[in-house]
C-alpha positions in Angstrom: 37.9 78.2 96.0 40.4 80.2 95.4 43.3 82.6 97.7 44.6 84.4 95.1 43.4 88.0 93.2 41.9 88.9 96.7 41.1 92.9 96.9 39.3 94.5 99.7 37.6 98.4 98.9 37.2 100.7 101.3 34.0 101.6 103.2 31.3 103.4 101.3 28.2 105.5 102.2 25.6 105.5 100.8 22.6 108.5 99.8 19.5 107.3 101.0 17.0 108.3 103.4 18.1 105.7 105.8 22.0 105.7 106.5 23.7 102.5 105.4 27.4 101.2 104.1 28.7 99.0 101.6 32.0 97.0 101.9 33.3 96.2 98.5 35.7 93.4 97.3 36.5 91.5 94.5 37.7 87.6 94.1 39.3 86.4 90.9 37.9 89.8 89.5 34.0 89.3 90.2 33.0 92.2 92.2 31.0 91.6 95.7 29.5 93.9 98.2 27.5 93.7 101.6 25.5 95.9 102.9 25.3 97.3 107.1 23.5 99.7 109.2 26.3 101.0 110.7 29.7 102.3 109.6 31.0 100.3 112.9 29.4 97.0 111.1 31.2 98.0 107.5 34.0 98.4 109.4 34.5 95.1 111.2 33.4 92.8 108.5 36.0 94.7 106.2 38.4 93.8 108.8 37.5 90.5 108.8 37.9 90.1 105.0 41.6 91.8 105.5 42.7 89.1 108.3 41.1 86.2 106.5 43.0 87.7 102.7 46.5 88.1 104.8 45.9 84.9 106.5 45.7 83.3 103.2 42.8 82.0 103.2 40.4 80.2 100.5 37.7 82.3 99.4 34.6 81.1 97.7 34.0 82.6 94.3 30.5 82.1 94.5 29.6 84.0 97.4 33.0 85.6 97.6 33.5 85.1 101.7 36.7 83.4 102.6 36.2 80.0 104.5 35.9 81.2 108.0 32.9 83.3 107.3 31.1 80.8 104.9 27.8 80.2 106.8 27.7 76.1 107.6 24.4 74.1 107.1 23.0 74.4 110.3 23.4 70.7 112.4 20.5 68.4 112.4 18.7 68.8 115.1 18.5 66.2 118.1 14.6 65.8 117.6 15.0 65.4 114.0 17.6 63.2 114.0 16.0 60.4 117.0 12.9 60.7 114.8 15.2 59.1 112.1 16.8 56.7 115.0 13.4 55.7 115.5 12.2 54.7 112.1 15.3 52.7 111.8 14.8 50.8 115.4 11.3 50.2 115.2 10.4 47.4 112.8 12.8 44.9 114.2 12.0 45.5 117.8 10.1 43.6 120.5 7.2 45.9 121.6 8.7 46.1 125.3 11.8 47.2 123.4 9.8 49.9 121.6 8.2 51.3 124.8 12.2 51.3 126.4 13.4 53.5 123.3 10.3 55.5 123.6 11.1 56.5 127.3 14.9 57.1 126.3 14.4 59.4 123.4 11.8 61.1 125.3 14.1 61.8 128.3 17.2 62.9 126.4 14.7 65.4 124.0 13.3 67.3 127.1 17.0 67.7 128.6 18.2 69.1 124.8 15.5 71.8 124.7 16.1 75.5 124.8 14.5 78.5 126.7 12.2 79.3 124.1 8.8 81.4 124.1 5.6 79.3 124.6 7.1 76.1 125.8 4.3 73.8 126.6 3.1 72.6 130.1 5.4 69.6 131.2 2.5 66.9 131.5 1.6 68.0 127.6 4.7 68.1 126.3 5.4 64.7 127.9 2.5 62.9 126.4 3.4 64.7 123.0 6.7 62.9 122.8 5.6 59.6 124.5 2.3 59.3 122.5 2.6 60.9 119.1 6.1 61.7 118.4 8.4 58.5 119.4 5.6 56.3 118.1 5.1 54.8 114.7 3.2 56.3 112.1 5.5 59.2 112.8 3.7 62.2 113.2 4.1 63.6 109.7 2.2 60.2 108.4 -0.9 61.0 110.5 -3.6 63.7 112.1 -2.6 65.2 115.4 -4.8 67.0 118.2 -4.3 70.8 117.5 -2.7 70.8 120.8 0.0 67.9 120.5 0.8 69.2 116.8 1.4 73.0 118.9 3.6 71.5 120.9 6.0 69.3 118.5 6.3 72.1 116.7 7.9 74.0 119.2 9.8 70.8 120.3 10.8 70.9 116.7 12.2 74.9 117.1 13.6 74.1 120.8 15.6 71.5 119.9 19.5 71.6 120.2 21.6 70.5 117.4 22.5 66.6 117.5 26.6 68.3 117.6 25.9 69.6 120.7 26.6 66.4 121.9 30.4 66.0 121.2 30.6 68.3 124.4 31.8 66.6 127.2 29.8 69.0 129.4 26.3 68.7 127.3 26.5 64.9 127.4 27.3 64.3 131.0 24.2 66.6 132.0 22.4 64.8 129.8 23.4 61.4 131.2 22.6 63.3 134.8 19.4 64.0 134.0 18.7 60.1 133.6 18.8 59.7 137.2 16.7 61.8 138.3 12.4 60.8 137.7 9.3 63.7 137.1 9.3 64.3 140.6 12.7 65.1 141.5 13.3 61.6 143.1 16.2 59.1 141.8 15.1 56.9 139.6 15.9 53.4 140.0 18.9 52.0 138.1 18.0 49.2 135.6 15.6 52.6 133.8 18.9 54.6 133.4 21.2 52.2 132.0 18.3 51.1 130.1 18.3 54.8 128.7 22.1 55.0 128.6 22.0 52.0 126.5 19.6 53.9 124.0 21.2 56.9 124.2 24.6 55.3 122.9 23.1 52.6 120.5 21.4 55.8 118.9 24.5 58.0 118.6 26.2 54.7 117.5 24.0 55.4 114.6 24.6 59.0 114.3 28.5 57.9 113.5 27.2 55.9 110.8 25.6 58.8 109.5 28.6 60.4 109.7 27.4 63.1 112.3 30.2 62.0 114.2 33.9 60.3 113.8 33.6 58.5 117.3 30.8 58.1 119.9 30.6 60.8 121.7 28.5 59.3 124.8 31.3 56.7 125.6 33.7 58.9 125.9 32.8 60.5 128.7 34.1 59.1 132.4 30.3 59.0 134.2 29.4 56.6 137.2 27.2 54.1 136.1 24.4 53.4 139.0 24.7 49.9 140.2 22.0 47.5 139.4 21.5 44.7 141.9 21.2 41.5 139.7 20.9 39.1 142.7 17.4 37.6 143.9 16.7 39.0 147.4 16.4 36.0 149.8 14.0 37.4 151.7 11.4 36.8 148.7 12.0 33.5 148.4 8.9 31.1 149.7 9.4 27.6 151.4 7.3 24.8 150.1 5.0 25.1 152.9 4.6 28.7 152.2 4.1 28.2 148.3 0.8 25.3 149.1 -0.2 27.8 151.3 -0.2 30.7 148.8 -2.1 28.3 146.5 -4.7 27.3 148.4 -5.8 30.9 149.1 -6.2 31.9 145.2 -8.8 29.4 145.1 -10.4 31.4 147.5 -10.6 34.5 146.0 -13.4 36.1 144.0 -15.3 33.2 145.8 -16.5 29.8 144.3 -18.8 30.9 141.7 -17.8 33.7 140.2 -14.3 31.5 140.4 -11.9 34.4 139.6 -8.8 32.7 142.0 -9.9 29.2 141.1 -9.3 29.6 137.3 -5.7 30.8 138.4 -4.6 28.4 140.5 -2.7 26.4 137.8 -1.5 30.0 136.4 0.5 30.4 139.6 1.2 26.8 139.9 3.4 26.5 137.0 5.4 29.4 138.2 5.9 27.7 141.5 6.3 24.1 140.6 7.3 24.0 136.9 9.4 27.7 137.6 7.4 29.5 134.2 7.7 33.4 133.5 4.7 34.7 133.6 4.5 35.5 129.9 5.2 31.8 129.5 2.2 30.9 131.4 0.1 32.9 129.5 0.8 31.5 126.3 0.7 27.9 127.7 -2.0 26.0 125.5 -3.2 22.4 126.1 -1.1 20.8 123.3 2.0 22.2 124.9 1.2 19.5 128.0 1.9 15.7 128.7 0.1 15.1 131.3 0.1 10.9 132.4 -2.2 9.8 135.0 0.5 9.2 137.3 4.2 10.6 138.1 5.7 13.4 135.7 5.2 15.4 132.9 5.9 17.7 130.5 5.6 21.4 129.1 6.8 21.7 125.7 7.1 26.0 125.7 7.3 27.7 122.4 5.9 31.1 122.6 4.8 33.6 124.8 2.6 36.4 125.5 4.2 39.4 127.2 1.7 42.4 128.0 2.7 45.4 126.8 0.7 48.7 125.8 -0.8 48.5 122.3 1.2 51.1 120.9 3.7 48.9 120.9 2.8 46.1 119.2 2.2 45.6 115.0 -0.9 43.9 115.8 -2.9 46.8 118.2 -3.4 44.1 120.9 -2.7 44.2 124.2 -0.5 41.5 124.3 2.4 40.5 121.9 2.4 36.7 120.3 6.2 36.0 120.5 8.9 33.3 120.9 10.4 32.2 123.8 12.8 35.0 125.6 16.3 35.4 123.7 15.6 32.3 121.7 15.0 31.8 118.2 11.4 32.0 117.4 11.4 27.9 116.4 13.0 26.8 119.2 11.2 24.4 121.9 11.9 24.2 126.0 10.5 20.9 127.1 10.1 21.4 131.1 9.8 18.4 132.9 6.8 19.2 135.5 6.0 17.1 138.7 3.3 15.1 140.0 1.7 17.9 142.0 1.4 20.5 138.7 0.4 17.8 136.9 -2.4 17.1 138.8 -3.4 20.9 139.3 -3.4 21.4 135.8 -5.9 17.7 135.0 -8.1 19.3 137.3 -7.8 22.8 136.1 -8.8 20.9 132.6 -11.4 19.5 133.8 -13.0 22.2 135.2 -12.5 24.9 133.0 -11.5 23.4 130.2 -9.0 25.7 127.3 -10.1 28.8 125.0 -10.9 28.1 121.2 -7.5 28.5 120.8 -6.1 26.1 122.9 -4.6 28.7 125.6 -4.8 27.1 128.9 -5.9 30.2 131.3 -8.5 33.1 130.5 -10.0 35.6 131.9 -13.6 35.7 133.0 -14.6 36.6 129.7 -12.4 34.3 127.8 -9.4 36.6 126.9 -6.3 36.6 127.7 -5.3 37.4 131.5 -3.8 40.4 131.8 -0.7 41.5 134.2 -3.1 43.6 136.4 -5.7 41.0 136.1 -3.3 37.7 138.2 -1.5 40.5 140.3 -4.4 41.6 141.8 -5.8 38.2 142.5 -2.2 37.0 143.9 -2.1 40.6 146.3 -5.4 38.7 148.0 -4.2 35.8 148.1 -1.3 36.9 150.5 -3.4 38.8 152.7 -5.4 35.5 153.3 -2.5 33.0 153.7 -0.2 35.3 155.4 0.0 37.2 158.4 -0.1 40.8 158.8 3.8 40.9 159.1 4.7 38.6 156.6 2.2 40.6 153.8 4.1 43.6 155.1 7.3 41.7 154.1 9.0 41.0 150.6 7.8 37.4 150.9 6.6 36.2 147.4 5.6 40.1 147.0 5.0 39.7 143.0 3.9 36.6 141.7 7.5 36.4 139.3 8.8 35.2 142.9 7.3 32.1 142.8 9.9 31.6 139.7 12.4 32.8 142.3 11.5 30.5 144.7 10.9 27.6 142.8 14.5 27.9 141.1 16.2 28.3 144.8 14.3 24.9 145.8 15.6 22.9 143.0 19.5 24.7 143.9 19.2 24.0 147.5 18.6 20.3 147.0 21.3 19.6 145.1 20.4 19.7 141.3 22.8 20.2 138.8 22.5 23.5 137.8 22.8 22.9 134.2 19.5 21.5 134.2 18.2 23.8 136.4 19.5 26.5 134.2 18.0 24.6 130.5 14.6 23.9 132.8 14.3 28.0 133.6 16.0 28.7 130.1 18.9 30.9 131.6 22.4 30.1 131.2 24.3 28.6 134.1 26.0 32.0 134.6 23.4 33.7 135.3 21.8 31.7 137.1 24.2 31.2 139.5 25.0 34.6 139.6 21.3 35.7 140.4 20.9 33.0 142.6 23.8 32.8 144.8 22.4 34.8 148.5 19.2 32.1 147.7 21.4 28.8 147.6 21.4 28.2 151.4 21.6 24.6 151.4 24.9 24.6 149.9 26.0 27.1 152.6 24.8 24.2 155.2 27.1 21.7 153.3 30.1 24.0 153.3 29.8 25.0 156.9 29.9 21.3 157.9 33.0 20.4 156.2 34.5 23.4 157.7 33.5 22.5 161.3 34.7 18.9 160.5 38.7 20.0 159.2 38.6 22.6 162.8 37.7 19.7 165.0 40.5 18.0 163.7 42.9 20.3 165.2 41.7 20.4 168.0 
């Protein structure tokens, strides 16, 4: 690059059937010239040459155009560049992880589109992105419906450069369109800090690219929703309540075809021995000590979360994993009382375990699906409850027999450090989530208050 030897010609015509001009110039005494329609074209990119020359300049000896009118590699595209984001991510993600990042890139690509010609309907372009693109094999590693591979490819030509980004402007809108689901409603706030979250962790990986110097994302001064992280009290089920709730799944499906009975324990070990569901679902008979009399054990050590099987390395429905946020090795014992160990001996008994060892199937043997207990445990309610309390929150979802059986063992008085090791939370958290449920210790606190105010009086 050089500033020096820089000589701009004048404008010249020239003789051919279609009028055109050539502005002529020389750098370190090569000769260049470009060519334009009009003398009004000539004119201003000769004027351009001049200011960039007197400004001093570097020009390029190779195509002879000072810096400022060097034409930059256009910027990576966003589309091409979460397709990277994704191959990177993928492998060392949980499959419910996968389908998170999948919704986030998908949500951020359609706000970063352009107006462009032929832009597919919504519903296709959607299931282009969710299905094909933002899913490994990438879709360059595998066949495509004529119409998904139509419309990636103008996803692929829509798509604004990843630099548009460093905008403050461009990134708040995007953040604002996070809010806001398919049909215009709000959408609740765990999903959009859940996309936020991607959003950033994927442009933290755009810096390392060197695409940018700093996040761009973080940055920008945007009100986060608020995500309520307490247990509603108004889910939580009383003892009598939970036996109640119990009793009916056996009732459902009726005796034969046994479709509650075989559940019973399921929900059981929810309520009693306060199990995710995922946990339950990967219970097997060796995980269980289960005496004749008095207490028990459940020795967790994996689980089975249900996810799509798109997401998972092994094209089943559900993933074969550790325990949540613990090291795959790691071991929970639960200590389990009289009343689940019971349930389960008789659940044992009756039913017996798959060839595998896992405690509860499905009719056919597999392994119960989410849809599969939640519809069972939506009877249930309608036979042990009352038309207002089924219109209620009360134990709406079977995770809030967890909730309730966590805000039994706080109420009377256990330490919660072992309620917290029993659930596998940490104390924090536990208390934190926990806190509008612990009304025995409300009780306690109100008494000692009345008791200092009578002294006064």
């Amino acid at each position: 690059m050089k500033s020096l030897d820089v000589k701009v010609w004048g404008v010249r015509k020239r003789n051919t059937k279609r009028s055109s001009y050539d502005v002529r110039w020389t750098v370190a005494g090569n000769v260049f010239s470009e060519q334009f329609r009009t003398k009004g074209l000539a004119d201003h990119h000769r004027s351009k040459l001049l200011r960039a020359s007197h400004a001093g300049e570097e020009f390029d000896t190779v195509t002879g155009l000072p810096d400022s009118l060097v034409e930059r590699a256009p910027s990576m595209t966003w589309y091409t560049f979460a397709l990277k984001y994704l191959a990177m991510k993928w492998p060392h993600a949980a499959p419910n992880t996968r389908n998170g990042i999948n919704e986030a890139l998908t949500a951020v690509t359609v706000a970063l589109l352009d107006e462009r010609p032929g832009m597919p309907a919504d519903e296709l372009l959607r299931k282009a992105l969710r299905n094909w693109a933002f899913v490994l094999p990438s879709p360059g590693d595998r066949e495509l419906p004529s119409d998904v591979a139509d419309a990636l490819h103008w996803v692929a030509k829509a798509s604004r450069p990843l630099s548009d980004l460093a905008d403050a402007a461009i990134g708040r809108a995007v953040l604002d369109s996070l809010k806001i689901k398919l049909d215009g409603t709000a959408a609740a706030a765990e999903t959009v800090r859940r996309k936020r979250r991607t959003l950033v962790n994927a442009l933290h990986y755009a810096v390392d690219l060197g695409e940018f110097r700093e996040n761009p994302i973080t940055a920008i001064r945007w009100k986060k929703p608020k995500v309520a992280n307490e247990v509603d009290p108004r889910v939580v089920a009383n003892p009598e309540q939970a036996r109640a709730l119990l009793t009916a799944v056996s009732y459902v499906g009726g005796y034969g075809r046994a479709r509650g009975r075989r559940l019973v324990g399921f929900f059981a070990c929810m309520y009693y021995g306060a199990l995710r569901p995922a946990e339950v679902v990967g219970l097997t008979e060796a995980d269980l000590k289960l005496p004749g009399n008095g207490w028990g054990t459940a020795l967790l050590n994996r689980t089975r979360p249900s996810v799509g099987k798109q997401w998972t390395d092994s094209g089943e429905t559900h993933d074969d994993r550790g325990l949540k946020n613990r090291p795959v090795e790691e071991v929970r014992p639960v200590p389990i009382p009289p009343q689940l160990v019971a349930i389960l001996r008789e659940h044992l008994e009756t039913f017996g375990s798959a060839k595998d060892g896992r405690l509860f199937t499905n009719e056919r043997g597999g392994v119960v699906g989410s849809s599969t207990y939640y519809r069972v445990w939506q009877e249930a309610r309608m036979l042990a409850l009352s038309p207002a309390t089924v219109a209620s929150p009360l134990a709406a979802r079977p995770y809030d027999l967890r909730h309730s059986a966590l805000s039994t063992w706080l109420n009377a008085g256990v330490d919660p450090t072992e309620v917290a090791a029993r659930a596998g939370n940490s104390v924090e958290v536990l208390l934190s989530r926990y806190a509008k449920c612990i009304d025995g210790r409300q009780e306690i606190v109100n008494r000692k208050i009345e008791e200092l105010l009578r002294e006064y009086e």
